[in-house]
N, C-alpha and C positions, 0 to 999 in steps of 0.2 A: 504494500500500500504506500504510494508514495504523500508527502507530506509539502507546502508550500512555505517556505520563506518569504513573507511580504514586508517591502520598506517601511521602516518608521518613519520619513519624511519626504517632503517633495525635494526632489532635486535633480544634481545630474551627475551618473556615473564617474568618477575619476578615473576607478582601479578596481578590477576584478581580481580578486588574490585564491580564489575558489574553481578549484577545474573540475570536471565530470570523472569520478573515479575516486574523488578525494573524501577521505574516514576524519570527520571534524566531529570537534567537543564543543560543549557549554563555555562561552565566553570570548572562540574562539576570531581573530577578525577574518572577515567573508569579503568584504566591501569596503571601498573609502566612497563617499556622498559629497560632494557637494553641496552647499545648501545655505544662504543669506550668505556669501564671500567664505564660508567655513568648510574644512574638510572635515569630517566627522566619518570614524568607523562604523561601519553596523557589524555585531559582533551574533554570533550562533546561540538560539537561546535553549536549543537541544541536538543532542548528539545524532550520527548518521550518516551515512553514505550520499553525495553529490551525485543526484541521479542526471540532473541538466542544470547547467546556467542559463537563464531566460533575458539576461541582459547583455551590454556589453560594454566598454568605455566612450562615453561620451552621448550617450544616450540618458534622456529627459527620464527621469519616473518620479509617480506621483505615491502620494502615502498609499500604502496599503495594495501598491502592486507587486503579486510577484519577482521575486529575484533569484529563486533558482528552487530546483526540487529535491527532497530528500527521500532516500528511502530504506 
């Protein structure tokens, strides 16, 4: 069953640091965001296998969209 990752803010991708195949933990950083002039981490808030990245650098998202799947 795979599980979704959605942004906690609107912004735009920096830095994908997260590849399809990768075993990440609780805490872990996935993401840099942009957002009001700020880069800001979005960090893993449960453990899992990176089944897809659904983003990619330089690309707009807004709160609460997907960023990648876990499974």
């Amino acid at each position: 069953m795979a599980r979704e990752m959605a942004s906690p803010m609107t912004g735009t991708i920096k830095e994908v640091l997260a590849r399809q195949g990768d075993r990440i933990v609780p805490g872990q950083e996935l993401f840099i965001v942009e957002s009001m002039k700020m880069e800001l981490p979005v960090e893993a808030e449960q453990d899992g296998v990176v089944a897809e990245v659904l983003v990619a650098p330089g690309q707009r998202v807004e709160q609460g969209q997907p960023l990648l799947r876990l499974t």
